[in-house]
N, C-alpha and C positions, 0 to 999 in steps of 0.2 A: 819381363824385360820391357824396356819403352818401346822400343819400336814395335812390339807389339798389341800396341794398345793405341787408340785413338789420342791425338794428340792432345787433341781440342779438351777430352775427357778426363787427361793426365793432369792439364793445366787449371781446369774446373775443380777436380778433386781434391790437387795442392791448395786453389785459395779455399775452398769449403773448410778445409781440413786446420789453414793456418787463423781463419777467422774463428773458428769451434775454440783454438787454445786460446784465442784472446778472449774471446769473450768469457769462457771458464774462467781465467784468469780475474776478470773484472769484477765476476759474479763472488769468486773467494775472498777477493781483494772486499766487495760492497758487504759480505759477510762477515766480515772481521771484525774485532773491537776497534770503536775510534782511533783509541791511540796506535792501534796498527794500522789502520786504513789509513791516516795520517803521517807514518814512517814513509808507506808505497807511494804517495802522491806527492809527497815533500823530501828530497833528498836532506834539507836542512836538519827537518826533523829526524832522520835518524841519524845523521851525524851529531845533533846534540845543536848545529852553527847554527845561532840564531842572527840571520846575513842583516836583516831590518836593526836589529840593536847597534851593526856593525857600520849600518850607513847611518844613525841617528848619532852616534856617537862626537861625528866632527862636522865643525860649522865650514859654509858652504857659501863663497860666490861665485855665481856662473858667469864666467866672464864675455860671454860670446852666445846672447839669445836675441830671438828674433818677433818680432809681433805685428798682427794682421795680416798673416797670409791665411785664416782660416777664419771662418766667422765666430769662433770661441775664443777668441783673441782678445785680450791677454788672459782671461780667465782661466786659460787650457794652460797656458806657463804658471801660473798662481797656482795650477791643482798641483802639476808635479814637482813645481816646488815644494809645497806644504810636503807631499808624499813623501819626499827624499831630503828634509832638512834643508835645502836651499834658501838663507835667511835674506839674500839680494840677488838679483837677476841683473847683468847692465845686459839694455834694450835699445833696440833698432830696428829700422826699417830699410835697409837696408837700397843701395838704388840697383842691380841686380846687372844687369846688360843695357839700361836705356841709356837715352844721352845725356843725361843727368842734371838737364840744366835748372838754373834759378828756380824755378816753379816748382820744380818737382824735390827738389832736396828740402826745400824750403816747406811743402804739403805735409814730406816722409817727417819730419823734423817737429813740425804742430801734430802729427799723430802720436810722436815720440812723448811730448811735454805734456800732452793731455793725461796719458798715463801713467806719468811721475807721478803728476798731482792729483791724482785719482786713487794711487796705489802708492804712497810715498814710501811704506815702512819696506815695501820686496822688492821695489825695483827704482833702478838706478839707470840715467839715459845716458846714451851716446849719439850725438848728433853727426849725419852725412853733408858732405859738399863734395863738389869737384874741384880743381884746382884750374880747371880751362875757363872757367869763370872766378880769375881769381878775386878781384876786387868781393864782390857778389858772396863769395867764400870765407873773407878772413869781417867781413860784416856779419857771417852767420854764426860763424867763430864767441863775437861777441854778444849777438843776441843770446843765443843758447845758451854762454856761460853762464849770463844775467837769469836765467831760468833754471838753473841749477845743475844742468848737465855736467858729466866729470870729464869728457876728452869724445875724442868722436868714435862713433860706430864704429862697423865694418866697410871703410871705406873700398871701392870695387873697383870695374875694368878700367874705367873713361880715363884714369893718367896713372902712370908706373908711378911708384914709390919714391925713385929715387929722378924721376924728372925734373927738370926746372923749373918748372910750375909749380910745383908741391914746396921751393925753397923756402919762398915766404909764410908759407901757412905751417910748414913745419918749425919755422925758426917763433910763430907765433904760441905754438903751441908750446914750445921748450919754455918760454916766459911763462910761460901759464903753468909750468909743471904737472902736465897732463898728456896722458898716454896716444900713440900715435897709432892707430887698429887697423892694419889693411887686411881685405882678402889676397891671397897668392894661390899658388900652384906649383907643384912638382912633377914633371914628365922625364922620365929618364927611360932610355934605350939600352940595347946592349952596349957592354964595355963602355958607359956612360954618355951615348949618343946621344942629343937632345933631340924629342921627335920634336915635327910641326905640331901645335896645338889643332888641334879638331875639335869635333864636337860641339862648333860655336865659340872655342875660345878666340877673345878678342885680343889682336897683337898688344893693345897695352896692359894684359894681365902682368901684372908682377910676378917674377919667379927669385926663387932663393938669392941668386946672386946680386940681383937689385938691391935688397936687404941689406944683405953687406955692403954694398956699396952706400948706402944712403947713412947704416950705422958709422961707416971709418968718416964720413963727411961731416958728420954729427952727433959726437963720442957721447954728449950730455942728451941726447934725445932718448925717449924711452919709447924703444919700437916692440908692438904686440904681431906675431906673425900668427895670420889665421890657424888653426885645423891643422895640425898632423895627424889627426885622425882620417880624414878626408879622405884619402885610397890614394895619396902622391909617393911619392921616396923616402918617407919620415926619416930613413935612416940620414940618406944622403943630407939631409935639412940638418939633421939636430949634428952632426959631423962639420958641415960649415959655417955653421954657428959658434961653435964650440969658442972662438977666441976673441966674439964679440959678446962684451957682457951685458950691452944696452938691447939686444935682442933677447928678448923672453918668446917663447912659443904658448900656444894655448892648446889643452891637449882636448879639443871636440872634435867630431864626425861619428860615423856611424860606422867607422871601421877600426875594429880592434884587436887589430893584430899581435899576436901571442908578444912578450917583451918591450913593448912600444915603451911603456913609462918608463920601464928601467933601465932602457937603453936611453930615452932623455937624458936622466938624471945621470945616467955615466957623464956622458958626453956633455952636457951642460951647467951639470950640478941643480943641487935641490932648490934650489933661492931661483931657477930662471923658468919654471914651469906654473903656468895659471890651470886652474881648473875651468872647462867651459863646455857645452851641451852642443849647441847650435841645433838645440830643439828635438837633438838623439838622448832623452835624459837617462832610460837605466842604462845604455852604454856607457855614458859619461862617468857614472859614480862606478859600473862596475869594474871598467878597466884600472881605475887605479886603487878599489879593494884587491884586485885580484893581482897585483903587484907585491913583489917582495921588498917596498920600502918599509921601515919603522913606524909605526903611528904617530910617530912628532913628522917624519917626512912626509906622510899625506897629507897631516893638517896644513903644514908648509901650502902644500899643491892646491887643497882644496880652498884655504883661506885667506893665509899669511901672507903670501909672496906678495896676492895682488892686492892686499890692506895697506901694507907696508909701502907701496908703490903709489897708493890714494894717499899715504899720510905725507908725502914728499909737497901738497897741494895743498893739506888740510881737507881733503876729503875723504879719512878713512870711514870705517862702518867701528863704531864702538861697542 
């Protein structure tokens, strides 16, 4: 019985006892023929799913990547693209929590253009501004067009979406037939309390209802909302989206919660979901393999929605 036996020697025995099965285990396993050793080590292989044929199969822009936060930059985006079919990247540098001004959007923006043209055939730029330096903004608007850029970045904290400052630069953008990319957030509480943001969030983070607000103000604008992936309320998001169609979602983060895509696609339909990484890549590709849409609706997600959206400009991917 336990209690009759030293504790310390019960619980020493148990791991001796569970390490001896594994490693016998290992030993039979390293004894085996390849193709059996190869069943034990790859669930794929003995199901037959060959998962690599299944993400090479549909072409791929990532609509939401990020570059020079690591010093393999962009080359580290170029590897997992190649790996995972990803035939374009749209790129940014994103301006993060600073004050965003002239200088600095204007630096993030020459880092952007250097490897367009460096890297023209995988990646495709998105240029940042703020809108609290508007004059400053709807000039950078221009330059970057002029350098081949398709619409802007992941524009960040320093002005809500649907602020008045952002009027003119959105209305500039609507001429231009090009896509309008903010970061947001979703916090929600019980029975749908809004918390205070924490964590550093800055009060002009955009939240869902900014969105719609800024979509009924401006039906012909084509608004990208960051990351449902990102650990916010996806549900609540893709729910109040649902009866703005100029709102499309981009399905990146690094959190992938069991039904996410198909609860999208309920709720939004197939034509309003982009495929996008934001530098989580096999999450990206596997939450929407692991989705029970059709293989014409992934490629929609992975490709189409957001080609069809660049061809409104003349800037699709052929």
């Amino acid at each position: 019985m336990l209690n009759n036996i030293n504790r310390r020697k019960f619980f020493a025995g148990a791991s001796a006892s569970a390490a001896g099965i594994l490693m016998g285990s290992h030993l039979k396993a390293m004894a085996a023929p390849a193709g059996e050793r190869e069943k034990e080590e790859n669930p794929s292989a003995r199901s037959g799913y060959d998962i690599m044929k299944d993400v090479m199969k549909y072409r791929k822009i990532d609509t939401h990547a990020h570059i020079y936060f690591t010093d393999n930059s962009p080359g580290e985006q170029l590897d997992y693209g190649e790996r995972l079919g990803i035939e374009k990247q749209v790129i940014s540098r994103y301006l993060d929590v600073m004050p965003g001004n002239p200088e600095q959007f204007r630096k993030y923006n020459d880092l952007t253009i250097k490897a367009i043209k460096k890297y023209p055939a995988h990646l495709l730029g998105g240029f940042v501004l703020n809108p609290a330096y508007q004059k400053e903004s709807l000039e950078e608007i221009k330059r970057c067009s002029d350098e081949g850029m398709i619409g802007t970045g992941e524009l960040y904290y320093q002005v809500k979406i649907n602020d008045p400052l952002y009027f003119p630069i959105i209305e500039k953008l609507i001429d231009l037939k090009m896509i309008i990319f903010s970061h947001a957030e979703c916090q929600l509480g019980v029975g749908g309390y809004r918390m205070k943001y924490n964590g550093n969030k800055a009060p002009n983070t955009s939240i869902p209802e900014d969105f719609v607000d800024i979509a009924k103000r401006y039906p012909e604008g084509i608004f990208q909302y960051a990351h449902i992936g990102m650990g916010g309320d996806w549900e609540y998001e893709c729910k109040l989206f649902k009866d703005y169609p100029n709102i499309y979602v981009d399905t990146s983060g690094s959190n992938n919660a069991e039904n996410m895509i198909d609860f999208a696609v309920e709720h939004l339909g197939e034509d309003r979901l982009f495929y996008g990484a934001d530098n989580s890549y096999y999450q990206s590709v596997g939450k929407i393999l692991a989705s029970n849409l059709t293989d014409a609706q992934k490629q929609k997600i992975f490709f189409d929605n957001y080609n069809n959206v660049l061809r409104k400009g003349g800037r699709h991917v052929d």
